[in-house]
C-alpha positions, 0 to 999 in steps of 0.5 A: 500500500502507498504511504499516504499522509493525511491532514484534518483538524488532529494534525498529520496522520500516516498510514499504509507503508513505504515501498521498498524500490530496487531500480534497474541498472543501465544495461551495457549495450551487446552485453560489454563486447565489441566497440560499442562495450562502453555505451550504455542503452537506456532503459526503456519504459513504458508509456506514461499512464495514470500513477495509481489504478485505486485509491481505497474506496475502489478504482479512480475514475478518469475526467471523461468517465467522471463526466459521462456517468458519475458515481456517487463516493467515487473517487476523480483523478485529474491528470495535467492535461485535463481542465478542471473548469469543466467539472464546474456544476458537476462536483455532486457526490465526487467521494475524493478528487486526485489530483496526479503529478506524473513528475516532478517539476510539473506546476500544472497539479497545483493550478489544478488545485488552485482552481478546484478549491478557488473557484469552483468551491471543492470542499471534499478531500484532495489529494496528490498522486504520482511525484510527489516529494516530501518536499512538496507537501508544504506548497502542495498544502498551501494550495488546497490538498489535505493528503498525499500519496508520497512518491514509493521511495519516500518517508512521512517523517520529511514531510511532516517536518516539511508542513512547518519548516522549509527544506532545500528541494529533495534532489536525485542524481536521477535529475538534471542539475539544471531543472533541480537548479530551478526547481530550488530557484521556484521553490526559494521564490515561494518560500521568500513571498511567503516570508514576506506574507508573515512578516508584513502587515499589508505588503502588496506587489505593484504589477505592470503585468511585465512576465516578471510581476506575472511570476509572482502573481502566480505564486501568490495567487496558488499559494493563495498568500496575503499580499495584495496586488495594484497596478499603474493605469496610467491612461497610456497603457497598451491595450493588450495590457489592459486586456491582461488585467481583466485576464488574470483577474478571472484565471486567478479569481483575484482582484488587482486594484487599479491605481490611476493618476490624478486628473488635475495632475495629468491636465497641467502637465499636458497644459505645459508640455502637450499630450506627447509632450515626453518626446522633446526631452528628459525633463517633459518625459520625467515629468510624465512619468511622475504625474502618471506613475510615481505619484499614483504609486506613492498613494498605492503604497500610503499605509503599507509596511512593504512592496513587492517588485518584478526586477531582475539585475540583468535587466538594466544597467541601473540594476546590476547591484539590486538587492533582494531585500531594501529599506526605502526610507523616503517610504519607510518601508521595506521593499523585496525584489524577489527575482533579482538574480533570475534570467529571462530564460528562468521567468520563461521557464517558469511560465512554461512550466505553470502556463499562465497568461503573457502579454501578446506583445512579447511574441510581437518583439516587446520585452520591457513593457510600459506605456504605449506611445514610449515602448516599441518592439526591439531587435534579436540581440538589442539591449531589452530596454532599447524598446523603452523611450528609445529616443532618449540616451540609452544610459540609465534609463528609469521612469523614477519609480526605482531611483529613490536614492534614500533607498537603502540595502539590507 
């Protein structure tokens, strides 16, 4: 019987037995002799199906057989291709829902959660199949599953250290050392948000639905954290990107508050300079840039103790030495920049790996995303921030928001 670890209102409760695993060994090809003596022929398995057949109230039952003749006290499987949307109105007398996880690092099982519990308002038992490592229980926990089938060469005792410790991503010479690498990365980035969950009283993450701020939105959103997410609608923004707001409100089921600038404000400065008044000169467009995001941000973030943010080091010249952590003390709050040492490759390795929505204007040859008339498209190879005021000397460009220079390290 698998080990199964369970959570109710009395704590942790392990029951069935862990698996003794022999793996096969790498069989040398034409039995060691002849030239090819030293090559090995990997081993072959079989495709890949559901983890389990039963649980221990009788066999699972696919999404499609769920659908077509559902059995009340039955138990439902959702593997990662599946859309749970689809059992919406149709939960009735589901006995258990499982959720299978057919290998690590596959994030779809807890988007699967998120909307399952989020959503569509499942309140029975979820539990988590395949994969699944003991040290996952603890973000597994946060999006909604109450037990887990451990993976056959797993222990209890990890896991349930796991639900009130954080431990480094168990790691197997079976694994390539650059997804472990990632992995862990992902997994630090959920152990820092929920960090900053615990130890603020009204964090909030400021979004230009950039594909950074969408990683964080993500965690935030299945680990379902107390951090609550604004954006600047500035009154310029793409249209693509509005279109993004409504988006992610609904996949998410949260709401991202919009933080617009002030109208007299915004009517002096086109009184002064003209409606595109930011294309004759730093001056005019800093002007812009504090009338219709650096203000609006400072109303956002009056009353809050800390404020999340989406940059990475290697995306500007002004942002090689950022901190993870800083004091703003013009604000006097802290300030947490989660992703400073991640690569575009890890913020498109993780939006393929948890499938959430991207601005358009990426596939078009945008990567750093703002207003509309001050951002455009750039070439293969071109510095990512060449697309922003492009008019301008390409040495430090910022619009002010991440200049404060009573910003102080930690």
């Amino acid at each position: 019987m698998t080990l199964l670890l369970s959570l109710d209102a009395n704590g942790p409760r392990i029951s069935g037995e862990a698996e003794e695993v022999t793996r096969a060994r790498p069989v040398p090809a034409n039995d060691g002799h002849g030239d090819v003596r030293k090559k090995i022929v990997p081993i072959v398995r079989p495709p890949a199906g559901p983890s389990q057949a039963e649980w221990e109230g009788g066999p699972w039952l696919t999404l499609q057989q769920w659908i077509d003749a559902p059995v009340a006290g039955a138990g439902l499987l959702l593997q990662p291709a599946d859309d749970p949307q689809s059992l919406a109105g149709r939960l009735d007398g589901v006995g258990i829902v499982g959720v299978d996880f057919p290998r690590i690092g596959d994030g779809r099982g807890y988007s699967h959660a998120f909307i399952l519990r989020q959503r569509l308002g499942y309140q029975g038992p979820l539990r988590a199949i395949g994969a699944v490592t003991a040290d996952q229980v603890f973000a597994l926990e946060q999006v909604g599953f109450d037990s887990f089938a451990l993976r056959a060469d797993q222990s209890a005792e990890p896991a349930i250290a796991a639900l009130s410790t954080y431990s480094v991503p168990y790691l197997t010479a079976f694994r390539d050392r650059d997804a472990a690498v990632f992995d862990a990365k992902v997994r630090l980035l959920e152990k820092a948000l929920i960090a900053v969950g615990q130890r603020h009283d009204r964090p909030a993450l400021a979004t230009s639905l950039s594909a950074e701020d969408m990683v964080i939105t993500d965690v935030i959103a299945r680990l379902r954290l107390p951090i609550d997410v604004f954006t600047l609608d500035t009154g310029r923004l793409h249209a693509e990107t509005l279109a993004l707001i409504e988006q992610v409100e609904q996949r998410y089921g949260i709401a991202i508050v919009r933080a617009r600038p002030d109208s007299e404000a915004v009517d002096a400065y086109v009184a002064a300079f003209g409606v595109d008044g930011f294309y004759d000169g730093l001056e005019q467009r800093k002007a812009c840039c504090g009338a219709r995001k650096v203000a609006p941000l400072n109303v956002a973030l009056a009353g809050r103790d800390a404020w999340v943010t989406g940059q990475r080091r290697d995306q500007a010249a002004t942002r090689v030495s950022l901190m993870e952590a800083e004091h703003d003390a013009a604000r006097d709050m802290q300030k947490y920049n989660p992703l400073a040492d991640w690569s575009w490759a890890d913020v498109l390795a993780y939006a393929a790996w948890f499938d959430f929505p991207m601005s358009p204007l990426y596939a078009r040859g945008y990567v750093s995303i703002g207003c509309e008339p001050c951002t455009k498209a750039i070439r293969q190879g071109e510095d990512p921030r060449a697309g922003r005021w492009w008019w301008e000397s390409q040495d430090g460009k910022e619009c002010g928001l991440h200049t404060n220079p009573t910003t102080t390290r930690q």
